[in-house]
C-alpha positions in Angstrom: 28.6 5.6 24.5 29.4 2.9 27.0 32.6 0.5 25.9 30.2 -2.7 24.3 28.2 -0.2 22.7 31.5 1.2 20.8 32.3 -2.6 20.7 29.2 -3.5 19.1 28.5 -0.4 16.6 32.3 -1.2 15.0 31.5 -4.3 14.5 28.2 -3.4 13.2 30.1 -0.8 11.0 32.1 -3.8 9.5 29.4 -5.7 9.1 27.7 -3.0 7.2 30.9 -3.1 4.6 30.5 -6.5 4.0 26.8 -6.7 3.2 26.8 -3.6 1.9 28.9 -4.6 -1.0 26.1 -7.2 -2.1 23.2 -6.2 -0.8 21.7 -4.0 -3.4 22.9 -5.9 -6.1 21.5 -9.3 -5.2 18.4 -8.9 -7.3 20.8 -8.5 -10.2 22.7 -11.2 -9.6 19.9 -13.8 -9.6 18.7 -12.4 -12.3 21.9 -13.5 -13.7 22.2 -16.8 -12.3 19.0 -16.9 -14.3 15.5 -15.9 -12.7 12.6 -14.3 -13.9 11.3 -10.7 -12.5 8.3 -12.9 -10.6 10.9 -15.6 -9.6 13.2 -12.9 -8.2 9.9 -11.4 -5.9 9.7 -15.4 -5.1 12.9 -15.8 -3.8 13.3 -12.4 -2.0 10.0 -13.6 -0.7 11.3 -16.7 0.1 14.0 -15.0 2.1 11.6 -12.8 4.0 10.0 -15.6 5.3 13.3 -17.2 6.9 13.7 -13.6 8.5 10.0 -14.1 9.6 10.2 -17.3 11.2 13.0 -17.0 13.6 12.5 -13.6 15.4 9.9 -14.9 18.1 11.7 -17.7 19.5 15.2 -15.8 19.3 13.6 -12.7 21.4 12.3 -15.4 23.9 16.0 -17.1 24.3 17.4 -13.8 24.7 15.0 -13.1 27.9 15.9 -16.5 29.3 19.2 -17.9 27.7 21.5 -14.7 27.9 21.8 -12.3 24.1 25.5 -12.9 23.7 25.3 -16.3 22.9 22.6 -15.4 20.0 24.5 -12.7 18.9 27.7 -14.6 17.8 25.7 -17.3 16.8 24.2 -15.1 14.0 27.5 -13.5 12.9 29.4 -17.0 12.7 26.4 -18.5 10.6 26.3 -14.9 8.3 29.9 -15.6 8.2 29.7 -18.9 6.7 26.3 -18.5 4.7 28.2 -15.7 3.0 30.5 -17.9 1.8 28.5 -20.6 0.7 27.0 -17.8 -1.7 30.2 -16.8 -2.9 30.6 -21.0 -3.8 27.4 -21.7 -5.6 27.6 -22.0 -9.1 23.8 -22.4 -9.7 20.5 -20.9 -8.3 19.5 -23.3 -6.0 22.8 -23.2 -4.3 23.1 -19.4 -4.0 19.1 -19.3 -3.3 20.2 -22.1 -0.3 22.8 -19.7 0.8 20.7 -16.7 0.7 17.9 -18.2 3.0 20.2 -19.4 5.0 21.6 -15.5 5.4 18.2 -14.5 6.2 17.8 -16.6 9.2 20.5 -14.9 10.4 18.0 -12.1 10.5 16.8 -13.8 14.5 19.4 -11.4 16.0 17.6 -8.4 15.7 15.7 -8.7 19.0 19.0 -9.6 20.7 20.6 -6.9 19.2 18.5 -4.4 20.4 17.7 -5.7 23.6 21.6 -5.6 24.4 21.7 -2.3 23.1 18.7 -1.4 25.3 20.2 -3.0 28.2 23.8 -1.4 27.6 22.9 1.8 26.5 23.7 3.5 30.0 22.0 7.4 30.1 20.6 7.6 27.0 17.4 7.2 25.7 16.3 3.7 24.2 15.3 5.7 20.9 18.8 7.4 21.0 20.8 4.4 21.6 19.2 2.1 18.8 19.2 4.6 16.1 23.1 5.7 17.1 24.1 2.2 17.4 22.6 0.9 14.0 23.5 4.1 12.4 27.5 2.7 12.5 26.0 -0.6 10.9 24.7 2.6 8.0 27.8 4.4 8.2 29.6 0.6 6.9 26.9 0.6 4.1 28.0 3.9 2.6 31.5 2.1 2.2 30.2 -1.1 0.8 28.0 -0.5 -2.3 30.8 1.8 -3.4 33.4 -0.8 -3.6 31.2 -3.7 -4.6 29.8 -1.4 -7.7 33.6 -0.8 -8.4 34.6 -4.6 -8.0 31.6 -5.6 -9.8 32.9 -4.0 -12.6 36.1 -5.5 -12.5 35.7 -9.3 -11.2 31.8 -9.8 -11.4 28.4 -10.1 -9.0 30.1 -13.2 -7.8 33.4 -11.9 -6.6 32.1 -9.9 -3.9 30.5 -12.0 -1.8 33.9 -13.6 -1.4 35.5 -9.8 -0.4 32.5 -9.5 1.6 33.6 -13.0 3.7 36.6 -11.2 4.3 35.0 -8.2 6.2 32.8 -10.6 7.9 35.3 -12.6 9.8 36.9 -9.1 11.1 33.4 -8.5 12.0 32.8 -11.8 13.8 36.0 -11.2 15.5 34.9 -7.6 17.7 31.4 -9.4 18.2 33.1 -11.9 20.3 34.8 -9.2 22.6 31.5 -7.9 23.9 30.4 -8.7 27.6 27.2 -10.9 28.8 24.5 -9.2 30.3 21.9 -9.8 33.1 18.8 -11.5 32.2 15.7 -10.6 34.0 13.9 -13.2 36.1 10.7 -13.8 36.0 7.9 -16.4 37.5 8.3 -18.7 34.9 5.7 -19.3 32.3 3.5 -16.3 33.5 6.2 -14.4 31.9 4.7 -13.4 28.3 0.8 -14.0 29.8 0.4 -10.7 29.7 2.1 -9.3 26.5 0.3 -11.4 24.9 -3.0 -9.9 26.2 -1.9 -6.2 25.7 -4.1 -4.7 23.6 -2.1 -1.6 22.6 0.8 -3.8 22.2 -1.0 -5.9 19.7 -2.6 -3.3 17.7 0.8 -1.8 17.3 2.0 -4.7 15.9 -0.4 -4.6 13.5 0.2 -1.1 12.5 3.8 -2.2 12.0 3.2 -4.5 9.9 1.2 -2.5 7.0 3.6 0.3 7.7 6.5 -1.9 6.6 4.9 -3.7 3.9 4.3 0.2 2.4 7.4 1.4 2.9 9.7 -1.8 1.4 6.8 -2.5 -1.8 8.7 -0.4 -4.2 11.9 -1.8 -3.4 12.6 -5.5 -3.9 12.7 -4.5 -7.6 14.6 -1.0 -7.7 17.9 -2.0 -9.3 16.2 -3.9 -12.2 13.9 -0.8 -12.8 17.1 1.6 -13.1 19.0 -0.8 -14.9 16.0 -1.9 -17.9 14.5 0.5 -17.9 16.8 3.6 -16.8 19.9 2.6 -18.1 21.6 3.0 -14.9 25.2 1.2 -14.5 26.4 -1.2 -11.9 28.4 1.4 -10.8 26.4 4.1 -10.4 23.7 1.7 -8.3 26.3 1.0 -6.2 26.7 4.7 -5.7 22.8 4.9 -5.5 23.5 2.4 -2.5 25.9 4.5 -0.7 23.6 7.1 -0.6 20.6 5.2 0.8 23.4 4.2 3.3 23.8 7.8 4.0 19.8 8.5 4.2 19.7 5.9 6.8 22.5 7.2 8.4 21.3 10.6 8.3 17.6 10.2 9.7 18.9 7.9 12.6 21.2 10.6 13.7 18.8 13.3 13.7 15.5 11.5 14.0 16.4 9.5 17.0 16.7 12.0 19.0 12.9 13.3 18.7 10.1 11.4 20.2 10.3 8.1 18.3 6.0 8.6 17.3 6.1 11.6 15.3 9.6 10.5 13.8 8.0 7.3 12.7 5.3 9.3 10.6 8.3 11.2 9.2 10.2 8.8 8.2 6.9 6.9 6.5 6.9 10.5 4.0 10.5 10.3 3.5 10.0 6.7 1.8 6.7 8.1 0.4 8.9 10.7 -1.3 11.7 8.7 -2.1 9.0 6.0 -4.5 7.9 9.7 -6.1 11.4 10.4 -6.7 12.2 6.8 -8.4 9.4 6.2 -10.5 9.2 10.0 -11.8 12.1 10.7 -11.6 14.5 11.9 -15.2 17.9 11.6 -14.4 20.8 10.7 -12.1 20.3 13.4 -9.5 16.8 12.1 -8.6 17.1 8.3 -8.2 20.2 9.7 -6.0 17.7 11.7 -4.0 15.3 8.7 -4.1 18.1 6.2 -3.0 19.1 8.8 0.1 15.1 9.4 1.2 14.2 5.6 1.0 17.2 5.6 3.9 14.3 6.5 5.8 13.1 2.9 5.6 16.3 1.7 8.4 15.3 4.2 10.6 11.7 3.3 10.6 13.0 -0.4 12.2 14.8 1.3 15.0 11.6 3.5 15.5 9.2 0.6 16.0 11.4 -1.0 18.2 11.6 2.5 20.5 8.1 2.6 20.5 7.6 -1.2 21.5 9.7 -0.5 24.5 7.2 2.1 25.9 4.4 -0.8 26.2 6.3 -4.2 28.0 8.1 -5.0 31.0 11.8 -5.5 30.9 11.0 -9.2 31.5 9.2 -9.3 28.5 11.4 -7.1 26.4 13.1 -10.0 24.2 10.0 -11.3 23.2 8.3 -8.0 22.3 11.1 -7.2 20.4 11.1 -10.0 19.0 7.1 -9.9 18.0 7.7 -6.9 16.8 10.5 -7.8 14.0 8.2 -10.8 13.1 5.6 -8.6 12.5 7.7 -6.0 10.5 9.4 -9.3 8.6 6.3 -10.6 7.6 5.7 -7.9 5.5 9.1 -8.4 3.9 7.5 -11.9 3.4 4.7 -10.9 1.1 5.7 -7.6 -0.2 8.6 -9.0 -2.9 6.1 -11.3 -4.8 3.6 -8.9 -5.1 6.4 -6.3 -6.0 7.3 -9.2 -8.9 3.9 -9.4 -10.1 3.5 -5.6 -10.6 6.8 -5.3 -12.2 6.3 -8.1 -14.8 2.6 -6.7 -15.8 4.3 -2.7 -15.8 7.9 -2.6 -14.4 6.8 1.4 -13.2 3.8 -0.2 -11.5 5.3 -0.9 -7.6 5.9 2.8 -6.8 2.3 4.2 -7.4 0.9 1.3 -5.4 3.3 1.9 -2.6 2.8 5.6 -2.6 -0.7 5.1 -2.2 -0.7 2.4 0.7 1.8 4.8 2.3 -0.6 7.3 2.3 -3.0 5.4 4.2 -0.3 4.0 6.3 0.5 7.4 7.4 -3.0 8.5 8.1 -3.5 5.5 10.7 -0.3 5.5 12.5 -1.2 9.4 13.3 -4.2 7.7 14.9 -2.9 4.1 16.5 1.0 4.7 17.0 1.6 4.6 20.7 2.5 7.9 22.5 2.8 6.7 26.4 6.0 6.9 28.3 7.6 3.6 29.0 6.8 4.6 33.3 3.4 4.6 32.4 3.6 1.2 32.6 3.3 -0.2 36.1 5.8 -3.0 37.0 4.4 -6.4 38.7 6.0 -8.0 41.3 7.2 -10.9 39.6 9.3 -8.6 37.2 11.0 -7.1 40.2 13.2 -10.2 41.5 16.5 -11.1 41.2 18.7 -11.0 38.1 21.5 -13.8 37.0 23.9 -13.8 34.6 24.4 -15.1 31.2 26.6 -18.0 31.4 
């Protein structure tokens, strides 16, 4: 692992304390601030959307402006919308402090474009799932402690620990080198991305593989805690383990070719909603927790398999497509999961088990198996590189 690989996955692993801690109880929180099962899908989708929106034009900055700059623009704003959640008193101001959180979300394409570019001999699949695997590794630690501090100073006081681990976080991002940017002929650049028919129908696929995969999951903790019994506590435990999963299935996963990993990983979360819903005591929704890991790995996976169809010239942007399209689906898939819960709170897993299913049956027909040489290079992709300023 080259040094701002090792750079970047600490502070990725930090980063992963910190949100960790929150993270998988934030539906339980606004349902304490006061919302409704359907409001909580609303806002989750709400935040979805501000994840959505900001991916395309970050992944095209990062081809032309440099990824550095993006990247420690995200962490500062985290930084500071994590704070502004641990300050609101109401709804709206956490809900204000939440979205504003998920825009942070616009690094992704950076992120893995200067993990692409950095990653030295190893393979793109290796290199994104090792590198976000450290991010996991940091997400084991964190719904630990939050559960624990939960328990002891409330929902509330953790996004103010979290802040803590955020600015340690901030710190290492800012240690990291600029890269090269690739030059192109100007606005020809994404012309043909954009015409790319395997490309596109990829895109496609991602999206209703996500939006299977995450369905059953906006409203998880509520379903253990109503309807389970299950403790604060013990989901922060339940947290640790999907850490784990994640961790897990990037480490071993990433090293096979990233197509029929992806249809692996699209059973494990198939499993992991069988494992929830019928699930009798503790042991399974800890099995179900450490399966639907498989859902990180599947973002890593899509990426992988994006860099086998563009040039590097275009590589922000596709990434950045690409975590749109999976984004989208984390866009509409919270309010429907609201919906279902309020009419049967069991009702989400069944209906994502069975979209998985079909999910699974198309990308073993449309996910892309070509090597990234099999694309041919144009001349315009092959001039002269500058640096990030």
């Amino acid at each position: 692992m080259t040094r701002d690989l090792r750079l970047v996955a600490l502070s990725l692993f930090l980063w992963g304390v910190g949100e960790g801690m929150f993270f998988y109880f934030q539906p339980l929180y606004i349902q304490q601030l006061g919302a409704q099962p359907v409001q909580i899908g609303a806002i989750l989708g709400a935040a979805g959307l501000a994840m959505a929106v900001t991916h395309i034009p970050a992944g095209a900055l990062a081809d032309s402006l440099g990824r550095k700059q993006l990247m420690v623009l995200s962490w500062t704003v985290g930084l500071l919308a994590t704070v502004m959640m641990y300050s609101a008193g109401s709804l709206p101001l956490f809900v204000g402090g939440l979205l504003v959180y998920s825009f942070t979300a616009f690094v992704m394409s950076p992120l893995s474009s200067y993990i692409t570019a950095a990653r030295g001999a190893w393979p793109v699949s290796r290199a994104l799932t090792a590198v976000y695997a450290c991010f996991g590794l940091g997400a084991v630690v964190g719904p630990i402690s939050g559960g624990l501090l939960a328990e002891r100073i409330g929902l509330r006081g953790i996004y103010g620990v979290a802040s803590a681990v955020f600015v340690a976080s901030t710190a290492l991002m800012l240690t990291i080198r600029a890269q090269p940017t690739e030059a192109s002929d100007g606005a020809s650049r994404y012309a043909a991305l954009l015409r790319r028919r395997p490309f596109l129908i990829f895109l496609a696929l991602a999206f209703g593989v996500t939006f299977a995969l995450f369905l059953s999951w906006p409203l998880t903790p509520n379903f253990l805690q109503q309807e389970r019994g299950v403790s604060l506590a013990q989901i922060g435990i339940f947290g640790s383990l999907n850490a784990l999963g994640g961790v897990v299935f990037n480490l071993t996963l990433g090293r096979l070719h990233p197509r029929p990993a992806y249809l692996i990983v699209q059973g494990l979360v198939g499993l992991s909603a069988v494992c929830l819903w019928q699930g009798v005591g503790l042991p399974w929704f800890a099995l179900g927790y450490f399966l639907a890991g498989g859902f990180r790995t599947s973002r890593s996976l899509v990426v992988a398999q994006v860099e086998a169809l563009v040039h590097k010239s275009e590589i922000g942007l596709a990434y950045g497509l690409a975590e749109t399209a999976q984004a989208i689906s984390l866009v509409a898939a919270p309010p429907l999961a609201g919906i279902l819960f309020a009419t049967d709170p069991a009702l989400p897993y069944p209906v994502s088990i069975g979209l998985i299913a079909v999910m699974l049956l198309l990308s073993s027909r449309l996910a892309p198996q070509a090597a990234a040489a099999a694309i041919p290079v144009p001349l315009a992709d092959t001039g002269a590189m500058h640096t990030e300023g």
